[in-house]
C-alpha positions in Angstrom: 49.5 -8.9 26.8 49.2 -5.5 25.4 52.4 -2.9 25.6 51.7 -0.1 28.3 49.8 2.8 28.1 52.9 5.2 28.0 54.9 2.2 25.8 52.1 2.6 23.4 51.9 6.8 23.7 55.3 7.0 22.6 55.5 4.0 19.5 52.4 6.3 18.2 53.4 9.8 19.0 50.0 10.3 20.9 48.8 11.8 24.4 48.9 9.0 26.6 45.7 10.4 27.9 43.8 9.5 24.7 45.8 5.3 24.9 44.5 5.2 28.3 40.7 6.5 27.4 40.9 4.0 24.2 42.0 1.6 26.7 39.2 2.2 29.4 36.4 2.3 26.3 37.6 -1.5 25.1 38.0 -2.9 29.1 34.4 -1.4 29.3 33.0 -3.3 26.4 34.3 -6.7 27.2 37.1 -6.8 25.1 39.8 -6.5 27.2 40.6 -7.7 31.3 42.6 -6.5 33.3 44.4 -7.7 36.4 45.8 -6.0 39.1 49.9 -5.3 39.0 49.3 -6.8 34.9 49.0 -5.0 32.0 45.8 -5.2 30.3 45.5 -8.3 27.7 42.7 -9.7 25.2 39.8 -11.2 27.1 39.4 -14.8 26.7 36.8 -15.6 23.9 37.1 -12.3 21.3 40.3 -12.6 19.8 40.5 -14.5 15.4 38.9 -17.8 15.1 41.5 -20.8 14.4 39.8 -21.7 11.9 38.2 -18.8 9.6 35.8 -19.2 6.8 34.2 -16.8 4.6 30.7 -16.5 5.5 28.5 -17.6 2.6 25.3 -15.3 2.4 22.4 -17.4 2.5 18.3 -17.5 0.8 17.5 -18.9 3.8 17.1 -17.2 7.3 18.8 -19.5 9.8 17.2 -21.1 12.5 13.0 -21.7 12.9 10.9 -19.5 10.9 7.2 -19.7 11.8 4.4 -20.6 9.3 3.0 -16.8 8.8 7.0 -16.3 7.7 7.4 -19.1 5.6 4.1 -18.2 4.1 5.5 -14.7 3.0 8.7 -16.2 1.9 6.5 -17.6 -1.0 4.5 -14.4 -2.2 5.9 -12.7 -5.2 6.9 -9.2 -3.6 6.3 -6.0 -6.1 8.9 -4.0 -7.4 10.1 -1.6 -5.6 11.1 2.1 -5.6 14.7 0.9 -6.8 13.4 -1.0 -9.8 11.1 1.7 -11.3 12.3 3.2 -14.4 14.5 6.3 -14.4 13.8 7.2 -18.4 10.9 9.0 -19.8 7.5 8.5 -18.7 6.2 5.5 -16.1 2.7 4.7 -16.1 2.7 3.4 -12.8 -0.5 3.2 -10.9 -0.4 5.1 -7.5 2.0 7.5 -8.2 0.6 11.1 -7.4 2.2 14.4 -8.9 4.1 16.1 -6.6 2.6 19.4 -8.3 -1.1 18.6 -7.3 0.3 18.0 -3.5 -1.1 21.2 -1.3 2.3 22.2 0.0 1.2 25.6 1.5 -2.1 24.2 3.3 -0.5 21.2 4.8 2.4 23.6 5.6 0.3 25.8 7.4 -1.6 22.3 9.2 1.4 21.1 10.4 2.6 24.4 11.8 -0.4 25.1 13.5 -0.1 21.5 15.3 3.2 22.0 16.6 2.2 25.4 17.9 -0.2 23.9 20.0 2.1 22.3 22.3 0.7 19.5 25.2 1.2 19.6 29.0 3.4 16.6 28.1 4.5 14.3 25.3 2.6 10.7 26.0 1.3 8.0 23.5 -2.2 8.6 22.3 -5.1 6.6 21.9 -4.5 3.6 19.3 -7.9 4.0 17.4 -7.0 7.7 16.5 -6.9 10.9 17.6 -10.4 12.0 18.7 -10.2 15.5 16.5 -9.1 13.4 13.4 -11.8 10.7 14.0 -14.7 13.8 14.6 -13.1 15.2 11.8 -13.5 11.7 9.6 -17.2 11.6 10.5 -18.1 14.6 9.2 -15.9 14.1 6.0 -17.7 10.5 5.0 -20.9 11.8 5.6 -20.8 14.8 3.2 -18.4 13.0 0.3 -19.7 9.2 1.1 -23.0 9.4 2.9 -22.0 7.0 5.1 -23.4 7.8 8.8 -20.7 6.1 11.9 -19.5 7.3 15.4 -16.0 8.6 16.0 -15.6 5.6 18.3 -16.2 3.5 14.7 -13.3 5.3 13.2 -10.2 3.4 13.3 -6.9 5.7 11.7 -4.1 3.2 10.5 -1.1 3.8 8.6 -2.5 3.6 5.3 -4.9 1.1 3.6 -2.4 -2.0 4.0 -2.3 -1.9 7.5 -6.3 -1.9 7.7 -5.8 -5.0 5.5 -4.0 -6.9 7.9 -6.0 -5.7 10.9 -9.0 -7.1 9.2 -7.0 -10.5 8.2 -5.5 -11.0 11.7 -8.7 -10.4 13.5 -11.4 -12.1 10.9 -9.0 -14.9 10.0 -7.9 -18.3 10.9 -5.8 -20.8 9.7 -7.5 -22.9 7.5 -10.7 -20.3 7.1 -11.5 -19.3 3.9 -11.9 -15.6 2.6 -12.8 -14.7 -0.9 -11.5 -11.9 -3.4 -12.5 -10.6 -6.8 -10.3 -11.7 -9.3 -8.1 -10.3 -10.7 -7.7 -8.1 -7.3 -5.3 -6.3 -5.3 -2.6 -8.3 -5.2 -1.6 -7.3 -2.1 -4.7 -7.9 -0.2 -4.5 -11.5 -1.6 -1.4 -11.5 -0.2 -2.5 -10.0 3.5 -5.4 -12.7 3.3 -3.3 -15.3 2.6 -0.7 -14.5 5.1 -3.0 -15.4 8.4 -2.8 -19.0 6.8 -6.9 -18.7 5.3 -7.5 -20.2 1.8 -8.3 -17.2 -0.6 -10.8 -18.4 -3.0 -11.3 -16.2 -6.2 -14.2 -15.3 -7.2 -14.5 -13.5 -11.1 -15.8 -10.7 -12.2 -17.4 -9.2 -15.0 -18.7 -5.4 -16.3 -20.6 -5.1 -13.1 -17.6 -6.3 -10.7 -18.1 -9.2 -8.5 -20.3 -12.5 -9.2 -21.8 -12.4 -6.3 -24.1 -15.6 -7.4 -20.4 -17.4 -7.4 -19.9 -17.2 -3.8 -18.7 -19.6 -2.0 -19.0 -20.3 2.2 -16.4 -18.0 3.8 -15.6 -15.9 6.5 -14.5 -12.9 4.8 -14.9 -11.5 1.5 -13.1 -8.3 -0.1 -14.4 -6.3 -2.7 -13.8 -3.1 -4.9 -17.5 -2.0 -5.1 -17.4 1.0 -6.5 -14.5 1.2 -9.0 -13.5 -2.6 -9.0 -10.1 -2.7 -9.2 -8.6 -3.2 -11.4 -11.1 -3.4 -14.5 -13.0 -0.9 -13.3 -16.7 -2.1 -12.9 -19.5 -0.6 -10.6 -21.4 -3.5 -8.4 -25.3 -2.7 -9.2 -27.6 -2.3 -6.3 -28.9 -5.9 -6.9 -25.4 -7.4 -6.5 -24.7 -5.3 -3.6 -27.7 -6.8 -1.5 -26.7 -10.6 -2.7 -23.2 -9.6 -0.3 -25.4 -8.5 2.0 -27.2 -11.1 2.1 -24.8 -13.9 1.8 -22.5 -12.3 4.7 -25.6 -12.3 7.2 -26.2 -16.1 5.7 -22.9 -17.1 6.3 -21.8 -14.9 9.7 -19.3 -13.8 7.3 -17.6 -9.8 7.4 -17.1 -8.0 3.8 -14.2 -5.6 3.4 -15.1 -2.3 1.6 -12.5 -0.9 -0.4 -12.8 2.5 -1.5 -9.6 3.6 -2.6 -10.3 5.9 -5.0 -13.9 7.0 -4.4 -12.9 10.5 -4.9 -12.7 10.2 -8.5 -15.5 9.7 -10.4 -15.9 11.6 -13.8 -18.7 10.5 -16.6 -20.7 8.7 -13.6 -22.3 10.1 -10.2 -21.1 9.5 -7.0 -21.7 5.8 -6.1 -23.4 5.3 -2.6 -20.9 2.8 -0.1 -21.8 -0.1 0.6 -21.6 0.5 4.2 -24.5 2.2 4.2 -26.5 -0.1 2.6 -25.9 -2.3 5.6 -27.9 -3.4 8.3 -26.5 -5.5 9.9 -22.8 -4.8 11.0 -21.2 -7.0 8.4 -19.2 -4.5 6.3 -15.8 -2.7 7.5 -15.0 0.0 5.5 -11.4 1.0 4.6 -10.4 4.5 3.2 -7.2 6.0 2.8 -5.5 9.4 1.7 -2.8 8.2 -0.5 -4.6 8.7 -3.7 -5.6 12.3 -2.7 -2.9 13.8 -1.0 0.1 11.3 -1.0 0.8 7.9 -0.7 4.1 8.8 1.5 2.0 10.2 4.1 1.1 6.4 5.6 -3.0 7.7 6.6 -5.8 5.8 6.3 -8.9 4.9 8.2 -11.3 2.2 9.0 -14.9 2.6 9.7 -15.8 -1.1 11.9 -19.2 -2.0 13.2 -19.5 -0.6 17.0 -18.6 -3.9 18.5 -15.5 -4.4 16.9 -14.3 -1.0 17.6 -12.6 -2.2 20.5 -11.1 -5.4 19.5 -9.3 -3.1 16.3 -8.3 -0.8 18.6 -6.1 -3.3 21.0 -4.7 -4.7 17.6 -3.5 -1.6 16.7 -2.3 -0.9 20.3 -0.2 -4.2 20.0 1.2 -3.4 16.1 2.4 0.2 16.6 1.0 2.3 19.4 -0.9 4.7 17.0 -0.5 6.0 14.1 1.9 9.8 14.5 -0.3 12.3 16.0 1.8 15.5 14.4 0.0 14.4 11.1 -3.2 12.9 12.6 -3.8 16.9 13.6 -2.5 18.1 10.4 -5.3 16.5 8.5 -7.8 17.1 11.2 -7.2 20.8 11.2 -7.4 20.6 6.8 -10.8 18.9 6.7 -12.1 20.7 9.6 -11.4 24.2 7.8 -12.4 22.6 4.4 -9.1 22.6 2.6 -9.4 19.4 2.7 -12.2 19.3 0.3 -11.2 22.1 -1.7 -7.9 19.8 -2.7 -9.8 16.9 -3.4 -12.0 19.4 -6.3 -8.6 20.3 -7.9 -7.5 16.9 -8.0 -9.9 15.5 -9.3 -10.2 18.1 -11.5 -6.5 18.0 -12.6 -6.5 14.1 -13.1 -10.1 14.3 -15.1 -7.9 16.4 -17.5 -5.0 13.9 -17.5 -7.7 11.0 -18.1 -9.1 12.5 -21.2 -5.4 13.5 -22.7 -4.6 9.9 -22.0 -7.4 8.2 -23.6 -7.4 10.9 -26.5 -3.4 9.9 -26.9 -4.3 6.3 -26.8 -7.1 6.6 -29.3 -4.7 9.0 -31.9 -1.6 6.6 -31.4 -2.7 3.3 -31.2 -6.0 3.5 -32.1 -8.2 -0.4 -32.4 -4.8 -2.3 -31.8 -6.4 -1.5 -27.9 -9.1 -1.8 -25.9 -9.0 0.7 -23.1 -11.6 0.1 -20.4 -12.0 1.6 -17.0 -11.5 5.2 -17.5 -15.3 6.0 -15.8 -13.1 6.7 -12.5 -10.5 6.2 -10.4 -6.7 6.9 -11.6 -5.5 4.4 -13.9 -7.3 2.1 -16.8 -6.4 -0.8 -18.1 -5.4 -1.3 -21.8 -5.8 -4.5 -23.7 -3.3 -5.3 -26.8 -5.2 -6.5 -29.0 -3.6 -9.5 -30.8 -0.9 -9.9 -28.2 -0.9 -13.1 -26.2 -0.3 -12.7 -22.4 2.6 -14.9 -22.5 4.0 -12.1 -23.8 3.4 -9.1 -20.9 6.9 -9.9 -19.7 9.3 -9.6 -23.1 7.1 -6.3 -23.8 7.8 -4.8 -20.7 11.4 -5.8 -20.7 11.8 -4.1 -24.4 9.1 -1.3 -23.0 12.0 -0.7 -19.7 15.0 -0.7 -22.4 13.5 2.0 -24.4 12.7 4.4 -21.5 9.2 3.4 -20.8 7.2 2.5 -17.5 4.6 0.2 -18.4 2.9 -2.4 -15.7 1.3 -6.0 -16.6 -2.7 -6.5 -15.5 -1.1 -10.6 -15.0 -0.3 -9.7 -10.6 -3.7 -8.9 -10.3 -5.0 -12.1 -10.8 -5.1 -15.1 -8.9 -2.3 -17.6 -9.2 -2.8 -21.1 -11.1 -5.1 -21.6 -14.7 -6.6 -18.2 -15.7 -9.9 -17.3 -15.0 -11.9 -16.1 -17.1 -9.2 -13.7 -18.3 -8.9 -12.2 -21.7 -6.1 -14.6 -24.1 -4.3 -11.0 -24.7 -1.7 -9.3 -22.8 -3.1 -6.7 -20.8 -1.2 -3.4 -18.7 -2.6 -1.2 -16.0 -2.0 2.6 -16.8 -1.9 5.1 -14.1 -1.6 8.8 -15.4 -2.0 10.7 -11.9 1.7 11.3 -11.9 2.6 12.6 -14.9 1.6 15.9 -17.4 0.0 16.2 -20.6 3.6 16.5 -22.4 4.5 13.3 -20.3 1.4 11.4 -21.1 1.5 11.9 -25.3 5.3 11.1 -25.1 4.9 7.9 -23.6 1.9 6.7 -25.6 3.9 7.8 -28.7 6.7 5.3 -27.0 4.3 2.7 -26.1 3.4 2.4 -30.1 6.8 2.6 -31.1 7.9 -0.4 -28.4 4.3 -2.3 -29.5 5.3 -2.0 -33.5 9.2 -3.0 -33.1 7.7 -5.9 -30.7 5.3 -7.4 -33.2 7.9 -7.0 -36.5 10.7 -9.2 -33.9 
């Protein structure tokens, strides 16, 4: 039994008002029953266990899991925001300046959005808004020459989430899909997720072996800037995917995550629009233009699949938020847009060659830098450094201020393929200045020198 209301008031020197609320709030939430004619007392069922025990926090979730979870409980997850290094300079690919990001114009997007307010708030249409998927037609045709309808055009939170579209709607258990390798690491992981058997497939200068295909349903590929060594497929390659998807009723994914950057080589063509036959999906995003925090990307699917990514998306999240689906509508529609994309690529062209200049002056043959052509990051190889030992540098790298990433994620679990015997890093260099980008390549020679004396 508990003591009275006004009992209670008085023992605490409180309003009996605010006992008798406090009193109401815990009879309404179960945790107390009262009779009539009795004072109120614990309800049966909430009061101490008899026999407490500390809880011990467990690895493993209780209860059934099902196989796509156990499946991710064994991928490697990247590090995340918490882990990267607070010191000097990090070379991490995918990090954008914040200087380069177009505050004002996205500002003034955004605004005008809002101002143009509905008859009502309602959930839009799961494939996109129409003005952002007009506006995305337009856009690929002048910077990609790659001809779709708006109904083709498929907006997604980012490139991951067209990843795992793709995966759950081209993928069975037990199918197989094949990758370049080394790869993404996290489309390997998508892939892999549905329960398919991800077969990889190496590459070379030109990117893919496309004459090293297996049979598969699905195949994903980094044509234009293979990622992340950096090769161009040649048009003969290009047809052999073609080809082998229409011999094999197979779909290819198109990655082209950083097509905006190309800077000692031309535009390269898509491969989208090299096909005939409805086999490629194409997958863009805006995270390595404007920001990755922004969570927009797009798909361009052959007309009949339009539908079937559509009700997916429906099913995963609605849509993706309309406030910035207009606010990049309304910046490629008045060209801002493209305008940006110039000074960025402009801006990270001037990073690239201070990077590879620092590189060359610092460390000089002890490297071999290779994928600077485009994109936003290359890949250095230490020369007379043994893979094995990626993870001590980088630990000694992290102690001494520095932000350097291993190439060793990107490829395929199990015996190396056709990998170099040296230790290899991936340096991005789109998030940092020229002061930033000579400081850490000094660092990076001082952490390489101290590491071979040890």
């Amino acid at each position: 039994m508990l003591p009275s209301t006004r009992s209670l008031a008085v023992e605490w020197g409180v309003s009996r008002t605010t006992i008798t609320l406090a009193y109401e709030q815990l009879i309404a939430e179960g945790y107390l029953e009262v009779r009539q004619g009795a004072r109120a007392r614990v309800a049966q069922g909430v009061g101490a266990p008899r026999s407490p025990t500390k809880r011990q926090a467990s690895p493993t979730p209780p209860g059934h899991l099902s196989a796509f979870a156990r499946r991710l409980e064994g991928f490697v997850a990247p590090s995340s925001p918490a882990d990267r290094v607070p010191g000097v300079v990090d070379f991490r690919y995918g990090d954008l300046s914040v200087e380069d990001f177009p505050v004002l114009a996205w500002k003034k997007a955004i605004d005008s959005a809002l101002l143009r307010r509905p008859a009502r708030l309602r959930y839009g249409d799961p494939g996109g808004l129409p003005v952002l998927r007009d506006a995305l037609q337009g856009y690929l045709w002048r910077a990609r020459g790659l001809r779709c309808e708006p109904e083709q055009v498929i907006v997604v939170n980012g490139s991951q989430q067209g990843l795992d579209l793709c995966a759950r709607l081209l993928l069975d258990p037990g199918d197989r899909a094949v990758m370049e390798n080394p790869g993404y690491h996290l489309a390997r992981q998508a892939l892999g997720a549905t329960g398919a058997e991800v077969l990889p497939v190496a590459v070379d200068d030109d990117g893919l072996r496309t004459a090293d295909l297996p049979p598969a349903r699905l195949a994903f590929v980094t044509p234009s800037h293979q990622f992340p060594l950096g090769g161009v497929l040649p048009a003969g390659r290009r047809r052999e995917l073609l080809a082998w998807a229409q011999h094999h009723d197979a779909h290819v994914i198109e990655d082209d995550y950083d097509g905006e950057y190309r800077y000692d080589i031309s535009p390269i063509p898509s491969l989208l629009s090299m096909d005939e036959a409805g086999r490629v999906i194409y997958l863009g995003t805006v995270s390595k233009t404007l920001s990755p925090t922004l969570r927009l990307g797009y798909l361009v699917v052959p007309p009949g699949l339009s539908h079937l990514f559509s009700r997916a998306k429906r099913l995963t999240d609605r849509h993706t938020p309309g406030l910035e689906q207009e606010a990049l509508a309304t910046l490629i529609a008045s060209g801002a847009y493209e305008r940006h994309v110039r000074r960025a690529r402009r801006r990270n062209g001037e990073r690239r060659a201070i990077l590879l200049s620092a590189l060359a002056a610092t460390l000089g043959d002890t490297v071999t830098v290779i994928g600077a052509e485009a994109g936003l990051h290359v890949v250095v190889w230490l020369n007379g450094l043994a893979r094995d030992q990626e993870g001590a540098l980088i630990a000694r790298a992290r102690d001494a201020g520095l932000g350097i990433h291993p190439i060793t994620p990107s490829y395929a679990p199990g015996p190396p393929m056709n990998r170099p015997e040296m230790a290899g890093l991936v340096m991005g260099y789109a998030g940092l200045d020229a002061p930033a980008i000579e400081r850490g390549t000094r660092l990076l020679r001082d952490v390489l020198r101290d590491f071979v004396r040890g």
